[in-house]
N, C-alpha and C positions, 0 to 999 in steps of 0.2 A: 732762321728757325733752327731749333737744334734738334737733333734726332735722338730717341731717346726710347728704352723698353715700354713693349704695353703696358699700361699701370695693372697693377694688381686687382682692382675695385673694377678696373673694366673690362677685365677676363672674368671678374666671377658675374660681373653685368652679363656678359657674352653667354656665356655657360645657361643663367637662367633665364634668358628669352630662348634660347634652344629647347632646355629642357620644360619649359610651356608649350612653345611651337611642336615640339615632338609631340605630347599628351594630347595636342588640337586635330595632330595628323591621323592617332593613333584611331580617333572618334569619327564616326559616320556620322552626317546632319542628322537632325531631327525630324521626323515625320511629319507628312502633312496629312491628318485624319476625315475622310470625308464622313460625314455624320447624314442622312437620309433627313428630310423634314416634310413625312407625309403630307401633312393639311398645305405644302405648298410646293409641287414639283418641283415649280420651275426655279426656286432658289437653291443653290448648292450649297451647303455649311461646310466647312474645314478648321479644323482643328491644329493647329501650330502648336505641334507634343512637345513641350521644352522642358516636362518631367523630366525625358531622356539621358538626357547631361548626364555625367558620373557623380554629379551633388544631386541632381535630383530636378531642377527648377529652369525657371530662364535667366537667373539671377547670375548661373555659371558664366554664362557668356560676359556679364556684365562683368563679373570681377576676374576674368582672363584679361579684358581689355583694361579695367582700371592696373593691375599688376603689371601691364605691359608700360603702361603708358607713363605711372611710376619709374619703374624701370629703367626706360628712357628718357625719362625729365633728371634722372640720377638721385632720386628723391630715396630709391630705397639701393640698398647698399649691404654685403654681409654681414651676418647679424642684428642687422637693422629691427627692432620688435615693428608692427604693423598693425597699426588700432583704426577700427572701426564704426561708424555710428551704423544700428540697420535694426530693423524689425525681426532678423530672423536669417533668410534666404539668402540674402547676399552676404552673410557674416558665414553663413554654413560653406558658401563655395568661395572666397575667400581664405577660411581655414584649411579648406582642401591646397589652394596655392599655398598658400605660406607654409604647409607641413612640403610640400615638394622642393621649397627652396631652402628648407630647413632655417625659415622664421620665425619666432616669438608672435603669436599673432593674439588681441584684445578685441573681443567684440562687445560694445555699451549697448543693450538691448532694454527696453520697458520690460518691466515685471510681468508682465503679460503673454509675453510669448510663449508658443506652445513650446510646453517639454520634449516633443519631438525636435525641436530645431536646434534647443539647447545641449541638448544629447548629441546631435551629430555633428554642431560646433564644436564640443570637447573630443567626443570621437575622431575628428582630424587635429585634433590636439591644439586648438586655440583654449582661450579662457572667455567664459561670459562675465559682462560684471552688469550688475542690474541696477536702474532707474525706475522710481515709482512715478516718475512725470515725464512721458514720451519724448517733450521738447526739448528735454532737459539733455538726449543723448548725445545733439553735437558739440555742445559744450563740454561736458564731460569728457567724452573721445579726445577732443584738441587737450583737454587738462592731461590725460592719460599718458600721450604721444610726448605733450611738453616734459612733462614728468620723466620718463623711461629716454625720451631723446629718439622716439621714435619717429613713422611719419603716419599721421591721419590720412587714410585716401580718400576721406571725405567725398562718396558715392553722390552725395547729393548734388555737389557745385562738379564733381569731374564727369557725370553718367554720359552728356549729353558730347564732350567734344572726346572723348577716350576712345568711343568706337567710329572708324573710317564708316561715316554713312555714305558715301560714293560706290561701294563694293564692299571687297574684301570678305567676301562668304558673309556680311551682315545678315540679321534675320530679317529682312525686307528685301533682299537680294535672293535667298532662300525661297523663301516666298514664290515669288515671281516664277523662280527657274522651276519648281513644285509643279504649278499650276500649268505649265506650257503646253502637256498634252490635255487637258479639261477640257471641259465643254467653254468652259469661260476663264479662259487664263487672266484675265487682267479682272481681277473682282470689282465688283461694286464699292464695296466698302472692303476695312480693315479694320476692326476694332480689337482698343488694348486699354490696360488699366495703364495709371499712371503712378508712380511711388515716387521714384526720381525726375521721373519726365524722359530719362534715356530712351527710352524704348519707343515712344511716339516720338522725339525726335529724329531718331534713326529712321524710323518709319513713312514721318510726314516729309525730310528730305530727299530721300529718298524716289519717293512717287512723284518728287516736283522733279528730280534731278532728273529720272526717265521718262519725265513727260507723259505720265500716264494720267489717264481719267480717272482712277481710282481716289477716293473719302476715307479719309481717317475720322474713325471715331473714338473718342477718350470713354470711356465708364466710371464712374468716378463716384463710391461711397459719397452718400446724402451729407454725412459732418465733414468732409473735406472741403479746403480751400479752393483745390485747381478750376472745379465748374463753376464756382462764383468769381476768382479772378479770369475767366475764359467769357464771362459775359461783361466783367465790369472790372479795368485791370485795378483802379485803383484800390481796390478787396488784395489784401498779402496776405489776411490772417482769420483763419476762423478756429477762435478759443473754446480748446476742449478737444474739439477732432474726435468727439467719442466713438467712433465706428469701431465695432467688432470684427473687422476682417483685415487681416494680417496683409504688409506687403505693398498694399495702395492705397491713396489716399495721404491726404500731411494735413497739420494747422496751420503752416507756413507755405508759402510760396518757396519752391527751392530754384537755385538758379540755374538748374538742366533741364527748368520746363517749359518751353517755349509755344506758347498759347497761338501763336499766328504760324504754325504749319500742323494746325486742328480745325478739322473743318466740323465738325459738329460735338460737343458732350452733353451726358445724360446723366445725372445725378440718381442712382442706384438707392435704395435701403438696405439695410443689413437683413434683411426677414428676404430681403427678394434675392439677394447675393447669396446666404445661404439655402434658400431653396431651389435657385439654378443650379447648385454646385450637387445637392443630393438627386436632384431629379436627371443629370446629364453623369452623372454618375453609374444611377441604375442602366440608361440610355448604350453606356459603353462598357460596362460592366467592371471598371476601375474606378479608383477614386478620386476624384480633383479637390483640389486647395478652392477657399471662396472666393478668391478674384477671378476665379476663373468659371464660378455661378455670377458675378458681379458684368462678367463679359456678355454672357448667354442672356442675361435680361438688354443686354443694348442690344445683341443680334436680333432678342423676338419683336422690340420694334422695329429695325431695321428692316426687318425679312418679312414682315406685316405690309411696311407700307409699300415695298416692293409688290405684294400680291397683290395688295390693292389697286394697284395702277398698270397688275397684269404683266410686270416686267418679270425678266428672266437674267437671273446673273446669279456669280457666286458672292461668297462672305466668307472673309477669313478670321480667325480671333485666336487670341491666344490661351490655349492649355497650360495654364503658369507653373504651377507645381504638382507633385503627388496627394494628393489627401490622404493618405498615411499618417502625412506628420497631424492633424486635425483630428485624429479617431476619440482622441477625447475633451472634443471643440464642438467643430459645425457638426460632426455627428454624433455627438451623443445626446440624446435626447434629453436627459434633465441638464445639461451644458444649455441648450437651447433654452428650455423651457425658465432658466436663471437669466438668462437675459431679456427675455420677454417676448420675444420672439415667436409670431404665430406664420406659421408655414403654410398653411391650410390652403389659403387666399393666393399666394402667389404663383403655387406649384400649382394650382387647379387652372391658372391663367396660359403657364408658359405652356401645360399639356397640352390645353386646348389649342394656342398658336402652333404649336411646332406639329397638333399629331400626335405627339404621343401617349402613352397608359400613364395617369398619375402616380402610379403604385406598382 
């Protein structure tokens, strides 16, 4: 073997896992928010705030690890540009990394995304480049990468193995350590949307790997693929995927979603997603993004059939983003009323489940 100086590429590798790891240290976790659900004591709601993050969403965490994991596979490199395929959120905190490591970063987003997220993509100084056919962005992203000599981190196929689901501060590790003074530290359930599938996989290994009794629940927009391939695998594709709610949900099957550490999904509407998100909004007096009203319709089953059978436990779900970025989406009312959207029906149900004032 000959001995020989650090290489150059892997001092500035060195340099920017530090300068991530520093920005991780510099952050307090994310809050765990207990939410009151009069019409039923004895269940507990919690709230998983991963607005918090300095991007905004849960999405941060995901593109800290995809950046790391890059990083250390030697995939990105100085200068290296950094293209992305995403709905939005994970392109927003993505362009937060790559402006710290001083990368060139491309996010391929559907024309659809709220100008909120496009705004705070270029505000950390990436570029958006738009798609009028959503399927059409992984493709694209790899054409983008090939082109500039980039690398695609391709969130879809990396969500699930990028983050250490054994520990390492994960948000199911979080979780757990959250809840240990509660009345019911180990919940009943867990429910989370799915876009990549990361985040239920971290989640469902998680709760096997600690041996707990704890249920994952997936919530999963009515045109998505994941709850029809979660009952019948051989479904990979439901053509069109029209759901209006940013974030979860795919037409494809992507390869970080792993269906057998899911113990039950519910396939959501977009009228019920967006009137969870306005009605749990009033409830906390901030605003949430609609997968995180997409969340709150699996919890009021959840927390239903729980009363019904008189049990007592908690339920934890995730608060996915700010609804900020949506003020002129899920809440503006002719936004709504343009998609057809009738609110009335669903927000009169969850009031009535959880207790609370529809208005």
């Amino acid at each position: 073997m000959t001995a020989g100086r650090f290489p150059a590429d892997r001092a500035w590798t060195a340099e920017a896992i530090r300068a991530i790891e520093a920005d991780y240290n510099r952050s307090a976790d994310t809050h765990l928010v207990p939410v009151p659900l009069p019409a039923m004591p004895g269940v507990h709601l919690y709230l998983k705030d991963e607005a918090s993050h300095p991007t905004g969403s849960l999405k941060h965490r995901l593109a800290r690890s995809l950046f790391l994991y890059a990083l250390c596979d030697g995939r990105i490199g100085p200068g290296k540009p950094v293209v992305e395929a995403s709905s939005g959120s994970t392109a927003v905190s993505e362009a937060y990394f790559a402006r710290m490591l001083g990368l060139p970063f491309y996010a391929v987003v559907p024309r659809s995304t709220a100008p909120a997220k496009v705004a705070a993509i270029e505000f950390y100084g990436g570029t958006a480049h738009f798609v009028d056919d959503p399927a059409a962005v992984y493709a694209v992203a790899q054409q983008i990468a090939d082109d500039m000599g980039g690398v695609y981190l391709d969130q879809f196929t990396f969500a699930e193995r990028a983050t250490d689901w054994r520990g390492n501060n994960n948000i199911a590790e979080t979780i757990f350590e959250q809840l240990a003074l509660e009345p019911h530290p180990v919940p009943a359930w867990i429910v989370c949307g799915a876009g990549t599938g990361g985040t239920s996989a971290t989640i469902g290994r998680f709760i096997r790997f600690r041996r707990h009794a704890t249920r994952l629940m997936v919530a999963d927009p009515a045109a998505s693929v994941f709850h029809r391939h979660w009952a019948d695998r051989s479904i990979t594709t439901a053509p069109g995927c029209g759901s209006c709610i940013e974030g979860i949900g795919r037409p494809r099957v992507e390869a970080s979603f792993l269906p057998d550490v899911v113990d039950a999904m519910v396939a959501v509407e977009d009228a019920q997603s967006v009137a969870g998100a306005r009605l749990l909004s009033r409830r906390i007096g901030r605003k949430v993004g609609g997968s995180t009203g997409t969340n709150l319709w699996a919890v009021a089953i959840l927390a239903q059939e729980m009363a019904d059978r008189g049990e007592s436990g908690s339920i934890v779900t995730i608060l996915c983003d700010d609804g900020e970025r949506y003020a002129g989406t899920y809440f503006d009312d002719a936004w709504v009323a343009g998609c057809g959207l009738d609110l009335a029906g669903p927000t009169e149900k969850l009031a009535r489940t959880f207790g609370w004032p529809a208005d």
